[in-house]
N, C-alpha and C positions, 0 to 999 in steps of 0.2 A: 273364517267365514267368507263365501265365497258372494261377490255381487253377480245381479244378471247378466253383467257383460265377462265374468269371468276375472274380474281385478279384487284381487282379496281387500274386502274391507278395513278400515283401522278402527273404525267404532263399533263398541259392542251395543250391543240394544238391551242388557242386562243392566247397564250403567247409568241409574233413574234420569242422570242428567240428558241421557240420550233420546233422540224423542224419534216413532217413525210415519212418517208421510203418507204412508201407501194407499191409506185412507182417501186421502185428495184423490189421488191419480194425476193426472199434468190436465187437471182440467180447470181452465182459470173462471175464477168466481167462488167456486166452491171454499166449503169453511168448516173449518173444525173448532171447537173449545174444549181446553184441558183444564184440568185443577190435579194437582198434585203435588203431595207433601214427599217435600228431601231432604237426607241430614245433610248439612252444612259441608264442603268439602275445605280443603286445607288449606291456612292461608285468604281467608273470604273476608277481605278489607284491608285496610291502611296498616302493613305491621306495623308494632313497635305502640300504635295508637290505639288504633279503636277498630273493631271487628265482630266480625260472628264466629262466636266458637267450631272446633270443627264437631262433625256430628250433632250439631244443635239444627233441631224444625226448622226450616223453611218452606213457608205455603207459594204455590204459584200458582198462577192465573193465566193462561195464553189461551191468543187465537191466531189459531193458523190460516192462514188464505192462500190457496192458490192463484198464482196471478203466471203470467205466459215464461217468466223467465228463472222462475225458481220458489219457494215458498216465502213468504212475508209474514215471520213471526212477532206478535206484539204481545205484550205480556206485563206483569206485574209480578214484584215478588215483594213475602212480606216474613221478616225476624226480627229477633232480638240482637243487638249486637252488643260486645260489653268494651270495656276502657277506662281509660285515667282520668279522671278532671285533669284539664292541663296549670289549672290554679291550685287549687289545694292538693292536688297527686289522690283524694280519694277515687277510691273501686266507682265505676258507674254503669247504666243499664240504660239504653233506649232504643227504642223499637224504629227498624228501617222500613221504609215501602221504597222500591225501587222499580221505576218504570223503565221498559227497555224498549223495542222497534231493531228487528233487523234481519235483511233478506239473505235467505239460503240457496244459493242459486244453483241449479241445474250443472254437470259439469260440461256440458255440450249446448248450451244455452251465453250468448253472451246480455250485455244489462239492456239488448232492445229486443229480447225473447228469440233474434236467430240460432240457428243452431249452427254452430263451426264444423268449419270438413276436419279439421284435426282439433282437438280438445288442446288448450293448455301455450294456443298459440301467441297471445297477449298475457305474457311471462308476469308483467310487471304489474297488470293489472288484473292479474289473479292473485297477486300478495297482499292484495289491502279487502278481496271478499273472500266471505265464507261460502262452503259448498257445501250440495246434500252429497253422500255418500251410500249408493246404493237406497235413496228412499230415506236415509237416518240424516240428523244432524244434531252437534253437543252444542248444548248453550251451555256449558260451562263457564266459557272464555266472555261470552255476552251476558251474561250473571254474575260475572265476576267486575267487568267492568262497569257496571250498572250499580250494583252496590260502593264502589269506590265514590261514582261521581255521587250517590245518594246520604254519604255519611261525612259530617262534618271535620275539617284537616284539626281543628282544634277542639275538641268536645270539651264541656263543662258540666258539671254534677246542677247547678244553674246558671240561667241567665246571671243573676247578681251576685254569684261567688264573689265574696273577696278576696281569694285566697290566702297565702299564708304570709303569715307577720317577718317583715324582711330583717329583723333584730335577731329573733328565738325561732323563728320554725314556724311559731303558734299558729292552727288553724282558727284564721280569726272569724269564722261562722260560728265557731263554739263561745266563741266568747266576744261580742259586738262589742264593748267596753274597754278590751285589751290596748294596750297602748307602752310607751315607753316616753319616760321626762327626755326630752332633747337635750341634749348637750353641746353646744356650742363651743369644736374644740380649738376655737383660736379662745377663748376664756377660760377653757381647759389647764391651753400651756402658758397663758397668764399667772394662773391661780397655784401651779406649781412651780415657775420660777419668783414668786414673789414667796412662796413656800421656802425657796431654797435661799430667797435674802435673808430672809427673817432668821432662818438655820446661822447663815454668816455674822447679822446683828447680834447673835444671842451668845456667840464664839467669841467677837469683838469686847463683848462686854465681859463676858467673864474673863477673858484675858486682860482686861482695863481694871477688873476688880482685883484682880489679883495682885497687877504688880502696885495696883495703893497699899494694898495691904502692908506690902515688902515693907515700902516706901517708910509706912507707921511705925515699923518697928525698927528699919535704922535709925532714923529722928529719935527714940527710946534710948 
């Protein structure tokens, strides 16, 4: 795909996540609003935690503004994400909205709308903006980060999960009453080394009985 200046694009405009401007024009004030439904792409949240599946609906909401140095996209997006109770380890479900804000800037525009004799001259501070491309730009990367800061580092199936019984496993939501007797195990190793006198007592005597016994019948 060829841009107007003749530098091959890297974005395709086929790729829902890709959105194109041309609408605007470089005319600052001007506004556009989108709505449009995307499946989820891969990876869309906290792995290992909590997430949006891939290919799962996600609705979005933006408005585009042109303003003098590039487009000012702000937006909303809204899914379902799924995960672990970090308590109980059960399957969970709950619904993200994730609000974002972020400018797409012109590549011959610098951030007070001049335009540079040579694009690309402030190396270092073209690494931390995004740029349109040819008219296009992916919020991918701004949807992706958007959903991370919007979904919580520890999910819970609820607020007052107890979760699970630190003896047996038991998920103690099923059973609010579950419990285990404490054992207090310095009375523990009391209880068995008085266990093992009483073994020695009961050796002592029958070897005491015994040799009375002998004893009666020498005297005989």
């Amino acid at each position: 795909m060829e841009s107007r200046n003749g530098v091959t694009a890297r974005l395709d405009h086929r790729n829902p996540l890709v959105f194109d401007t041309h609408e605007l024009g470089r005319r600052p004030g001007a506004l556009q609003r989108l709505t449009r439904e995307v499946n989820a792409p891969k990876d869309l949240g906290i792995q290992g935690v909590v997430g949006v599946p891939e290919g799962a609906p996600v609705e979005l909401e933006l408005r585009l503004e042109s303003v003098m140095e590039g487009v000012l996209v702000t937006g909303t997006a809204r899914a379902q994400a799924e995960g672990e109770c970090v308590r109980c380890l059960e399957p969970l479900q709950l619904d993200v909205e994730a609000d974002f804000q972020e400018m797409f800037s012109y590549p011959d525009a610098d951030d007070r709308g001049r335009v540079h004799a040579e694009p690309g001259d402030d190396a270092e501070d073209d690494e931390d903006r995004l740029f349109l491309e040819d008219g296009l730009f992916d919020l991918e990367p701004v949807l992706r980060d958007a959903v991370v800061l919007a979904l919580p580092m520890q999910p819970v199936c609820q607020e007052d999960c107890p979760g699970l019984c630190a003896e047996c496993g038991a998920r103690l939501a099923d059973d609010p009453d579950h419990h285990h007797d404490a054992v207090d195990i310095r009375w523990a190793a009391l209880k068995g080394l008085a266990g093992s006198l009483g073994d020695g007592e009961k050796d002592e005597m029958s070897g005491a009985e015994a040799e009375a016994g002998v004893d009666e019948k020498q005297e005989k």
